[in-house]
C-alpha positions in Angstrom: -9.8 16.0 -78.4 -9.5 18.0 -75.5 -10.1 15.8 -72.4 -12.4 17.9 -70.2 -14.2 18.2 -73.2 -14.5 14.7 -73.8 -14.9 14.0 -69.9 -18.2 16.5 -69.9 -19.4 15.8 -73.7 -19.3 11.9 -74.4 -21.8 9.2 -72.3 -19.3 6.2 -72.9 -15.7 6.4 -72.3 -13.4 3.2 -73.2 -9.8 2.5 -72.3 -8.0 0.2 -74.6 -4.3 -0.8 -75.0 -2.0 -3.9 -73.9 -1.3 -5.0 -71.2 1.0 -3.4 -68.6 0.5 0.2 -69.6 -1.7 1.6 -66.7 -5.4 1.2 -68.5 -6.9 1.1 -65.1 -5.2 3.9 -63.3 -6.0 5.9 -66.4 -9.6 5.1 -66.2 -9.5 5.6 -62.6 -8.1 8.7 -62.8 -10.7 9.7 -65.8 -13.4 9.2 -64.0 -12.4 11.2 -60.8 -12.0 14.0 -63.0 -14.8 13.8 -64.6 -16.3 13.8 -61.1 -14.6 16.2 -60.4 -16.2 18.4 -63.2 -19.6 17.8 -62.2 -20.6 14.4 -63.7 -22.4 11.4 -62.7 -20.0 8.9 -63.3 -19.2 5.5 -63.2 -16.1 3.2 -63.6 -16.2 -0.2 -64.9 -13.5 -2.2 -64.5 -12.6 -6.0 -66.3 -9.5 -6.1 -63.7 -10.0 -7.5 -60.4 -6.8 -6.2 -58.5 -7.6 -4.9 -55.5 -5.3 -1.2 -56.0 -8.6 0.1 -57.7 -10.2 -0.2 -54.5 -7.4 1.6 -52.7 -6.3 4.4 -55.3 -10.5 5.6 -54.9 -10.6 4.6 -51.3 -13.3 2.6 -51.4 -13.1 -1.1 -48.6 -13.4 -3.2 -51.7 -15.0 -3.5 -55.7 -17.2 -5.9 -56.6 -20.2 -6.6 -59.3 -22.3 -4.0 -57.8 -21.2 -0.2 -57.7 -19.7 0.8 -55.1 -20.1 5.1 -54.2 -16.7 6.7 -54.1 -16.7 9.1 -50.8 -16.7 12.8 -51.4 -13.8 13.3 -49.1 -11.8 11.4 -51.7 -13.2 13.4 -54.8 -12.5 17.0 -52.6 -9.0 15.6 -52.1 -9.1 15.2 -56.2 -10.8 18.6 -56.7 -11.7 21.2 -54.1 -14.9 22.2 -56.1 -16.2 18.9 -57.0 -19.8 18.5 -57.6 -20.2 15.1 -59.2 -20.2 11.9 -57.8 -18.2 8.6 -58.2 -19.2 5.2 -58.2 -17.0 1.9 -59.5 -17.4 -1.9 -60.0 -15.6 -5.0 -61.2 -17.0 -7.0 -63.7 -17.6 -10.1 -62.4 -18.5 -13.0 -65.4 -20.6 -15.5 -63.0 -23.1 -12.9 -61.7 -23.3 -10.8 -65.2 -23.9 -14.1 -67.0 -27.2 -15.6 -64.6 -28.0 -11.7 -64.5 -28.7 -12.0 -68.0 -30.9 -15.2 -67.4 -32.8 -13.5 -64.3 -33.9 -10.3 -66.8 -34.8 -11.2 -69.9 -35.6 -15.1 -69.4 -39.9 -15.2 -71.1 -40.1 -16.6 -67.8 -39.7 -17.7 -64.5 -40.1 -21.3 -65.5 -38.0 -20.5 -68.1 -35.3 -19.1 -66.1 -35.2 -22.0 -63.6 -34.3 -24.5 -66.6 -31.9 -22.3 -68.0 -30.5 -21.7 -64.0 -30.5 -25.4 -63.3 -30.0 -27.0 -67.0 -26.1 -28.8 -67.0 -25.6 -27.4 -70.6 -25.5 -23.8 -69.0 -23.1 -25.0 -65.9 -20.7 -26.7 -68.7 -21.2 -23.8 -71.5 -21.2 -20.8 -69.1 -17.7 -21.8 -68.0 -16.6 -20.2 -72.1 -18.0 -17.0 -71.8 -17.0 -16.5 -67.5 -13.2 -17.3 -69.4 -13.4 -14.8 -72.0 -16.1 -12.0 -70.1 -16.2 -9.6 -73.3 -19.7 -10.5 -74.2 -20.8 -10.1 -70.8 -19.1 -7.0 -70.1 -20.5 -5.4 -73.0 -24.4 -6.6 -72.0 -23.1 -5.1 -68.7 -22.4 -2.1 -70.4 -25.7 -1.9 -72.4 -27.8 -2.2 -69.1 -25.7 0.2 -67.0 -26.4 3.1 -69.9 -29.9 2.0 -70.0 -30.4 2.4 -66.6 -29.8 6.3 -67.1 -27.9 6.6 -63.9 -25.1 7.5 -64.7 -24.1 10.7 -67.1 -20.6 8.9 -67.8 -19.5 5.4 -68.1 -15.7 4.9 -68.1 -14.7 1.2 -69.0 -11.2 -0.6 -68.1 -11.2 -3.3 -71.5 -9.0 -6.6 -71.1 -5.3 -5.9 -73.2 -5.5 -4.9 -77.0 -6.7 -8.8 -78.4 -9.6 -8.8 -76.3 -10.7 -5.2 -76.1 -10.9 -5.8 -79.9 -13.1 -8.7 -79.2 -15.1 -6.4 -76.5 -15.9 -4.4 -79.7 -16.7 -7.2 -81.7 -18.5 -9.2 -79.1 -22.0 -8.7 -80.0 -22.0 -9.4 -83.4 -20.0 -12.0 -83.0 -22.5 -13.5 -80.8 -25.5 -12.5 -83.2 -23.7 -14.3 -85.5 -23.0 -17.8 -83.6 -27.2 -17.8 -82.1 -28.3 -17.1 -86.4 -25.9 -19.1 -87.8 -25.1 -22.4 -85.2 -27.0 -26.1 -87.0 -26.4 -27.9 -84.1 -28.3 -25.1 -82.2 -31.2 -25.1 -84.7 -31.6 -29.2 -84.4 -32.3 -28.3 -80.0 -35.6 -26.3 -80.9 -38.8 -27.0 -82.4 -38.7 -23.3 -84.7 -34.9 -24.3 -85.6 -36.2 -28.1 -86.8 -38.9 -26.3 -88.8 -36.7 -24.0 -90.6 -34.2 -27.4 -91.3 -37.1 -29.2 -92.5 -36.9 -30.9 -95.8 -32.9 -30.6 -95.4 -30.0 -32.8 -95.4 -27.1 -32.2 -93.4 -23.5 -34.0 -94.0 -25.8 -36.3 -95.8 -28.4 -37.7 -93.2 -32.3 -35.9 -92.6 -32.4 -34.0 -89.1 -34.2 -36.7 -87.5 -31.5 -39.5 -88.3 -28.9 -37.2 -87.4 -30.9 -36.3 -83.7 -30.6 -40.4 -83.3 -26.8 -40.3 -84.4 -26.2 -37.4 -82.0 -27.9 -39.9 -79.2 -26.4 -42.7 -79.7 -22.6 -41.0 -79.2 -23.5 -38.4 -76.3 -26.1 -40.6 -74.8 -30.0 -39.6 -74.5 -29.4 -37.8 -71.1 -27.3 -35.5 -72.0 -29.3 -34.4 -75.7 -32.2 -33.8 -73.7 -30.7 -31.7 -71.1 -29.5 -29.8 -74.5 -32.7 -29.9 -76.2 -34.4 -28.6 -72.7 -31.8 -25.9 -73.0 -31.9 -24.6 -75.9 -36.2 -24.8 -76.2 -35.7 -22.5 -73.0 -33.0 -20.0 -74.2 -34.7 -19.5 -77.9 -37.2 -17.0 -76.7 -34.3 -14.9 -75.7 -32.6 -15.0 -79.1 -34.5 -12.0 -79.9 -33.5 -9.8 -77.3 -29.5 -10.8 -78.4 -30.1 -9.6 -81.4 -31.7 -6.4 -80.8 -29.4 -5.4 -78.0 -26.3 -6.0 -80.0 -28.0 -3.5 -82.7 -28.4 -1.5 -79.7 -24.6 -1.6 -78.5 -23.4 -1.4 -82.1 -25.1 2.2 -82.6 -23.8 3.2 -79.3 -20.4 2.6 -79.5 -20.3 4.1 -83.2 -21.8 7.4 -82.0 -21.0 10.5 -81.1 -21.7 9.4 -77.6 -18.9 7.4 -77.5 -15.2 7.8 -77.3 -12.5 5.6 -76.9 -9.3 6.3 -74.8 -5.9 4.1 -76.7 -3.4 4.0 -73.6 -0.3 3.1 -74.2 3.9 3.9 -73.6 6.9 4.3 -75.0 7.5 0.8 -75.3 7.8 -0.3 -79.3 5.3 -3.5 -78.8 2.9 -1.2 -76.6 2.8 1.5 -79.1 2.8 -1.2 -82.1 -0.6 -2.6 -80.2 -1.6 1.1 -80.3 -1.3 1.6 -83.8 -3.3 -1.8 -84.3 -6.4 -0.6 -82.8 -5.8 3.0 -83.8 -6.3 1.2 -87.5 -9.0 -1.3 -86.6 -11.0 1.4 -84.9 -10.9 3.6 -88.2 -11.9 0.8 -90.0 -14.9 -0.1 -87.9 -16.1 3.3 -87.5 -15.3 3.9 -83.6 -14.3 6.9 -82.9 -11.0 7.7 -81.2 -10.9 10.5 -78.7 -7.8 10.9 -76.9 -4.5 8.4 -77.4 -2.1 8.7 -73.8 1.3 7.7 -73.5 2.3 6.9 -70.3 5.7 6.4 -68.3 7.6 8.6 -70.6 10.8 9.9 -70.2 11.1 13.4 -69.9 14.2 15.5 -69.3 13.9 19.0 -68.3 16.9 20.4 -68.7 17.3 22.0 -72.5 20.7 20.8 -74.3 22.1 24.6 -74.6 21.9 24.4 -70.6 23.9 21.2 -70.6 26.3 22.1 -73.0 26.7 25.4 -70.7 27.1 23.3 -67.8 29.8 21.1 -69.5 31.6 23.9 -71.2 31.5 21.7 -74.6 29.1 21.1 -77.7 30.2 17.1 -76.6 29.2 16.5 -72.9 30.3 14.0 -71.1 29.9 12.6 -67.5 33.7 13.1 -66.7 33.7 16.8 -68.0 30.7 17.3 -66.1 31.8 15.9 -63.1 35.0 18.0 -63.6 32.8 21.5 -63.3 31.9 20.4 -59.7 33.5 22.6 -57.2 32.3 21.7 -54.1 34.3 21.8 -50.6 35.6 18.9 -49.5 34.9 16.5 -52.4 37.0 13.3 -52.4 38.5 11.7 -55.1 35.8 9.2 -54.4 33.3 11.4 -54.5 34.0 12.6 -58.0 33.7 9.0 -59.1 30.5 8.7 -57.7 29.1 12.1 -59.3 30.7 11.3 -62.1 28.9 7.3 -62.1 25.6 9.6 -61.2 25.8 11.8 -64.3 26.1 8.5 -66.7 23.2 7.4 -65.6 21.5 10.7 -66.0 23.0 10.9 -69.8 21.5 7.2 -69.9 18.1 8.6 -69.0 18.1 11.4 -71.6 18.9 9.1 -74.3 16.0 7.1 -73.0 13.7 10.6 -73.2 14.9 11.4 -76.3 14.1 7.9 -77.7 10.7 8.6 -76.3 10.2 11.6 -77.5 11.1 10.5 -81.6 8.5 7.6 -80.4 5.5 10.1 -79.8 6.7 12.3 -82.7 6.0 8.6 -84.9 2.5 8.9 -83.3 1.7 11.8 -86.3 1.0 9.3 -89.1 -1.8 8.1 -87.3 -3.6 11.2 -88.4 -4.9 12.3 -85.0 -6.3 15.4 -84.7 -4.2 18.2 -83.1 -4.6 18.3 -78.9 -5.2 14.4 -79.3 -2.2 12.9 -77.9 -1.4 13.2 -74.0 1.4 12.1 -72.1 2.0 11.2 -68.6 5.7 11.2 -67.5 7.3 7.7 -65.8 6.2 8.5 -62.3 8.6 7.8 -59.0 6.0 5.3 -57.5 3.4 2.7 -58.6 -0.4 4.2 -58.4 -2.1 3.0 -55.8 -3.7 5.6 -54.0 -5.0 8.3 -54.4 -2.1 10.3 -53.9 -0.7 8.8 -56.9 -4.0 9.5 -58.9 -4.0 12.8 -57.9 -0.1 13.4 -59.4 -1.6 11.2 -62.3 -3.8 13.8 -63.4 -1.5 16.9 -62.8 1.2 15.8 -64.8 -1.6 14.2 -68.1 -0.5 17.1 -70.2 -1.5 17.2 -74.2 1.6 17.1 -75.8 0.8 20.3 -77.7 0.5 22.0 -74.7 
């Protein structure tokens, strides 16, 4: 697809690819464009590092958003007429934000707060934030303030599990015993059963004896506190699950040249089919182009074989040194080096056909002279993202 048509038609936008391959300048750089065009929109990023915060001039990122100046979107389009705003994710304040909104109650939410079951267990999901960036997610596109939300997923493994995250956790909350034996609705539904042999209640005593009573009532007080929410889990993880299979969705793979970064892409390329999410735009980055056509060099080098001492030879500048020659000639290796390397990259993204893309799909960025950390380097960014059948 057409990128400014997917940067003014889609409500979710989601960068996915391994690790290394510029995900975050690319969604950086997505959403000032999509400023740019006129949008509302808002970057979420899983990666902490601070040239985020630079690239959109902005003192620093953090859990809140954080209102990109207009001087910086001008410098990125001379008629913008949207706005930019960007956060971090960060897992500690996402996970007790949870507990603050949709704890039954206040009472409820100071047990949950205070309970050492949610210090110890919260530790899991602050490790691996997927979960909670997707309930991030789900309340920044309910909150309607936004026309455009452009997310910056952990590498390829985990932006699978960002995908799979609330059905995952559907699944753990319907499906955990030991979770059922902590609340009075999960003990009636056991009721009657046997478990690994024993009746509930002789296994509650078990399970006292080994962890000590302290610590199974801290889980039971838990647990009686966190059932009312089970609900609102489950029907927000429906909710996330339409979303991200809609039309108002699109996912971004970015990836390069590199075998095990395009192998990653062809991995979620394929998972993505199979779950239904739809893919809207695949970008290569830090390729290798060459410029110059091969007629052009073989003209230069007066031969259908060039090479860097026959092209050195055709230099016929005044004064040059026999040293000199050896250094143009060491020069023009490495530049037949390179265009090996761009014409490896080149049958790379040619590969990228069997995914069965549509046409316009694939977009390539060319290896850059400097890192991209400001904005001068997003700006370049988007000037040189190119479809590759344009």
């Amino acid at each position: 697809m057409n990128l400014t048509r997917l940067l003014l038609e889609k409500r979710i936008v989601i960068c996915c690819g391994s690790g290394g391959v510029g995900k975050t300048t690319t969604s950086a750089a997505l959403g000032l464009r999509a400023a740019a065009l006129g949008r509302m929109t808002l970057v979420l990023t899983i990666d902490p590092a601070r040239r985020l915060a630079d690239a959109l001039g902005v003192p620093a990122l953090d859990h809140r958003p954080s209102r990109v100046p207009q001087t910086t979107l001008r410098a990125a389009g001379p008629a913008a007429r949207g706005m930019l705003d960007a956060m971090v994710l960060d897992a500690k304040i996402a996970l007790d934000d949870l507990v603050h909104r949709y704890a039954p109650s206040a009472q409820a939410r100071d047990a949950i707060l205070a309970n050492p079951i949610y210090r110890f267990g919260s530790r899991a999901l602050i490790e691996s934030p997927e979960y909670l960036a997707m309930e991030t997610l789900n309340r920044l596109e309910a909150e309607g303030s936004w026309e455009l939300l452009v997310v910056d997923t952990p590498p390829t493994r985990h932006a699978l599990d960002f995908f799979s995250a609330p059905r995952r956790m559907v699944e753990f909350l319907e499906g955990n015993r030991f979770l059922a034996l902590m609340t009075p609705r999960g003990k009636a539904s056991l009721r009657g059963e046997r478990i690994v042999g024993m009746s509930v209640g002789m296994l509650l005593r078990v399970i006292a004896r080994v962890t000590g009573s302290q610590l199974l009532d801290a889980a039971r007080e838990f647990f009686t506190a966190f059932e009312e929410m089970f609900e609102g889990f489950r029907e927000r993880a429906a909710r996330m699950e339409r979303l991200l299979r809609s039309d108002a969705t699109a996912t971004v793979i970015v990836t390069s040249p590199e075998p095990q970064a395009l192998a990653e892409a062809r991995v979620l390329r394929t998972t993505f089919a199979a779950e239904r999410i739809p893919v809207g735009a695949l970008i290569v980055n830090r390729v290798a182009v060459d410029a110059l056509p091969d007629a052009a060099l073989r003209r230069w080098a007066g031969s259908a074989k060039p090479t860097a001492k026959r092209l050195a030879g055709t230099l016929a500048l005044p004064g040059l040194t026999r040293g000199d020659r050896g250094r143009a000639e060491a020069m023009i290796e490495n530049y037949l080096l390179y265009r090996k390397i761009a014409e490896r990259d080149r049958a790379a993204i040619g590969r990228l056909e069997d995914l069965g893309l549509p046409p316009g799909t694939v977009h390539v960025v060319p290896e850059l002279e400097n890192e991209v950390v400001r904005l001068e380097g997003l700006r370049k960014f988007l000037r040189c993202l190119k479809s590759r059948s344009g």
